[in-house]
C-alpha positions in Angstrom: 169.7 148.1 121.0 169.1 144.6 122.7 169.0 141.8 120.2 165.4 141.2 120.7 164.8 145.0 119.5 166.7 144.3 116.7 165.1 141.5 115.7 161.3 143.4 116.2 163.3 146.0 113.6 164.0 143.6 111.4 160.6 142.4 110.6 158.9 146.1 110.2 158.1 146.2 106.2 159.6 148.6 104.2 158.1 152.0 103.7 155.7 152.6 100.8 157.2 154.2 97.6 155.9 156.5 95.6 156.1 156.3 91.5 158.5 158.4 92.3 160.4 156.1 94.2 160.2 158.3 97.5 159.1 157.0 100.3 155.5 157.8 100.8 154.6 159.5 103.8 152.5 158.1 106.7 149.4 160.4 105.5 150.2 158.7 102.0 149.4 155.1 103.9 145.6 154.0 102.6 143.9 151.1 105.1 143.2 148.1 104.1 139.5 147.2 103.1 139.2 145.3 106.2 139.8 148.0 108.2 137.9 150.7 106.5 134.7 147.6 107.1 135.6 147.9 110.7 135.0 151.4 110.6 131.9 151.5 109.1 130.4 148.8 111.0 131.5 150.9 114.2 129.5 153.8 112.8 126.7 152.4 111.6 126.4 150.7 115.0 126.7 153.7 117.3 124.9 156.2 114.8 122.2 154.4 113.1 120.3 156.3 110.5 116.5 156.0 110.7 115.1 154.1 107.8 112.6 156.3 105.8 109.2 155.4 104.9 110.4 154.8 101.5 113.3 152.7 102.9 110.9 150.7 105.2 108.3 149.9 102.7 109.1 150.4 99.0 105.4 150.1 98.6 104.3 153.0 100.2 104.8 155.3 97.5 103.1 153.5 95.1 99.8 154.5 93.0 97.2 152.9 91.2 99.4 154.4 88.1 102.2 152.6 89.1 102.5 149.8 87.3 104.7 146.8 86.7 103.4 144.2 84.4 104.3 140.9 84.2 105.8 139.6 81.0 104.1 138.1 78.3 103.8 137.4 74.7 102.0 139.9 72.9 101.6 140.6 68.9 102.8 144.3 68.4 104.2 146.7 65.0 107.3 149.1 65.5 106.3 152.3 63.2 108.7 155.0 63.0 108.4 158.3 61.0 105.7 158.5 58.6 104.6 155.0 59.6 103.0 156.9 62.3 100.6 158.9 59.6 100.2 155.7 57.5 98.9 153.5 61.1 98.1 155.9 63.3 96.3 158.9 61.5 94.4 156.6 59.1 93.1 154.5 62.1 91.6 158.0 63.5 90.0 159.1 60.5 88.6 155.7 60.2 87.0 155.6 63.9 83.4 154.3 63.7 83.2 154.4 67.9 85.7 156.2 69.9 88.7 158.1 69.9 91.0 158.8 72.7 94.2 160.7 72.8 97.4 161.5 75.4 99.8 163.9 74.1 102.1 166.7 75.4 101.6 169.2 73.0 99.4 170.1 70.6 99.5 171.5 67.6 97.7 172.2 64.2 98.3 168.8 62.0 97.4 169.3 58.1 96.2 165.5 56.7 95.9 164.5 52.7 92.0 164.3 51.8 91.4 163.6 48.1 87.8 164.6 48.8 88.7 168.4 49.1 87.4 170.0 47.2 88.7 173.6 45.1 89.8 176.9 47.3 90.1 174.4 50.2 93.6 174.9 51.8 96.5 173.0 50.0 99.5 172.3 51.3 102.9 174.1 51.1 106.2 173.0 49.6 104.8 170.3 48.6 105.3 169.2 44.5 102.3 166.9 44.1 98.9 168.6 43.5 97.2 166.4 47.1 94.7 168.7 48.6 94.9 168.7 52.4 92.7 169.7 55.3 93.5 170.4 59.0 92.9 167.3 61.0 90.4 168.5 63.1 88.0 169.4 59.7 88.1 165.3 59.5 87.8 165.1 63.1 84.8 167.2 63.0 82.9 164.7 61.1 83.5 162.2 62.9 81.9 163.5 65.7 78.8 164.7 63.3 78.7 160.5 63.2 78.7 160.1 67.3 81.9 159.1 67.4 83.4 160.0 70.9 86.6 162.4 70.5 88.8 162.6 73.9 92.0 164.9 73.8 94.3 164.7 77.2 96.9 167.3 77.1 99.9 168.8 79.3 100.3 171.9 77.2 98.4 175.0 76.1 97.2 173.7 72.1 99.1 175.8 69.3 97.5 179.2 68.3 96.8 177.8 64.8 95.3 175.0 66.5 92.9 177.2 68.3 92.1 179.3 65.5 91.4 176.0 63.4 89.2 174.6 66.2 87.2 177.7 66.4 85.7 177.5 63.1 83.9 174.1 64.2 81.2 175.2 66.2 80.4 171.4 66.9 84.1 170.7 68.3 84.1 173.6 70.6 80.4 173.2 71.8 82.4 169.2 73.4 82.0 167.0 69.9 85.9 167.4 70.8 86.2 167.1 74.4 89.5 168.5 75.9 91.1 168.4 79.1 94.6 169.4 80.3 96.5 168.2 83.1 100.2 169.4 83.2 101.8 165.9 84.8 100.3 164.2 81.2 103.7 163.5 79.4 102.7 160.2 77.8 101.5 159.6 74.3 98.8 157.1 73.6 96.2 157.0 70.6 93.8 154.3 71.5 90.9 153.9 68.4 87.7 152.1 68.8 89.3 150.2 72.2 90.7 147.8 69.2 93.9 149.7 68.3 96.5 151.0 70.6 100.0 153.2 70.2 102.6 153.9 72.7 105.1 155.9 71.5 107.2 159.1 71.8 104.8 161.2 68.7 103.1 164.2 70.3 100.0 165.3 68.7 101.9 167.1 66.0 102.5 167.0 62.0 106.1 166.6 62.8 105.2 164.0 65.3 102.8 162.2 63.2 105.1 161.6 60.2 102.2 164.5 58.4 105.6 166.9 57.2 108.0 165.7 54.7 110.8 164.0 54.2 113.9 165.9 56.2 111.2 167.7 58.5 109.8 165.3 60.7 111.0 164.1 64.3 112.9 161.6 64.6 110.1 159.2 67.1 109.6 155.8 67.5 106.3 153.8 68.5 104.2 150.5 68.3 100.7 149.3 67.6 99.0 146.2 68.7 95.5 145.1 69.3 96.3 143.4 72.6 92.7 143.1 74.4 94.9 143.1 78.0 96.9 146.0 77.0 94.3 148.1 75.8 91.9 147.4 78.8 95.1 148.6 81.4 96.0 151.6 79.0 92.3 153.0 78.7 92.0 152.3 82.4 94.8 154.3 83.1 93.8 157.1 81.0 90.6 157.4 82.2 91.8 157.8 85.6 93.8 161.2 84.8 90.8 162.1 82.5 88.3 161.8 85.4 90.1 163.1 88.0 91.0 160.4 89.8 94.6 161.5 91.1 93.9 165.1 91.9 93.5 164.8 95.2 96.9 163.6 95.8 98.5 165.7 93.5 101.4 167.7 94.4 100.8 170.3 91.3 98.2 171.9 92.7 99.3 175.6 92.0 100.7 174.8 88.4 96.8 173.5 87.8 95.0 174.8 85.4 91.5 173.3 86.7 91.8 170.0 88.7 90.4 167.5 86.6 88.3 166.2 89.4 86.1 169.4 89.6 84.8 168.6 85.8 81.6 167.3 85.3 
């Protein structure tokens, strides 16, 4: 070996070790980041991948229910539990104008009335003597006073929440109107246009904070009389509830009844 060779030798690093304390391998060897960014640049440049529409205008899939607000103050309660039957129910049965609900499911909801009066249905488990009535009995006179009663729902209602519903004649005839649109997942309660919650509660006693103590869901909500919020929300709703994105939906054969069809 000439001296110049064995100078080149000299200078060669020493092979990797393993924990071991083997030397590692050439497959062992890992490129250094720089290299690897080589790499990739080389591919990228000779097989470039076509941008998607998505990828070209992040816009493009967006629909009048997308929505990104900007942020503001606005005055707002957290409920939670049976803070949603103490705001949210006694709101309903005090409507003097409208009521509009979202919910997923539906299903028969027993409230306190200290009105009832004897051989009406009283509740179960309970150890007080408070008579209580099925919602919809006090949702049924509210509609005898005009008051508008909207129900948006994802889900077939409950068969005791049919059964109720089918003893008031005014209810079924549209004093409660109903429509059901299987993409609906959101839960909104929005009284008079003057009181609005968001929150996780479905349209449920357990929901609603109506069972007792240990038998409730676990949900989580607020309440605020925002005038901007509650304009966007109803506008929103009333969207779905007229129809207004069936004929881009992509559910079609899951559909009960496009929404768009009702008159």
């Amino acid at each position: 070996m000439t001296a110049r060779r064995r100078a080149a030798a000299s200078k060669q690093p020493a092979p990797a070790r393993t924990r071991t304390g083997r030397a590692a391998s050439p497959r062992a060897e890992v490129a250094a980041p720089a290299s690897l960014a080589r790499v990739a640049k080389q591919l990228r440049a000779t097989n470039p991948r076509p941008a998607s529409p998505r990828q070209a205008d992040p816009r493009a899939d967006r629909g009048p229910l997308d929505v990104t607000g900007s942020p503001r103050a606005v005055a707002l309660e957290l409920i939670a539990g049976r803070g949603h039957y103490e705001r949210v129910i006694r709101a309903v049965l005090a409507a003097h104008t409208s009521v509009w609900i979202a919910t997923a499911n539906v299903k028969e909801l027993m409230v306190e009335d200290g009105r009832a009066v004897p051989g009406r249905r009283r509740t179960l488990r309970r150890s007080n003597s408070s008579a209580y009535v099925s919602v919809l009995a006090r949702l049924d006179e509210l509609a005898a006073r005009g008051v508008e009663l909207r129900l948006l729902h994802a889900e077939i209602p409950s068969r005791p929440f049919r059964e109720q519903l089918a003893h008031h004649p005014r209810l079924v005839a549209g004093g409660l109107a109903l429509r059901r649109c299987p993409r609906v997942h959101m839960k909104a309660v929005i009284v008079d246009g003057e009181l609005l919650y968001l929150g996780s509660a479905n349209w449920t006693g357990a929901g609603l904070g109506a069972k007792g103590t240990g038998r409730r869901n676990f949900e989580i909500g607020i309440v605020t009389n925002d005038p901007p919020l509650l304009d966007q929300v109803q506008s929103l709703y009333d969207r779905i509830w007229t129809g207004g994105e069936c004929a881009a939906c992509k559910l079609r054969d899951v559909c009960p009844g496009p929404l768009s069809e009702l008159r």
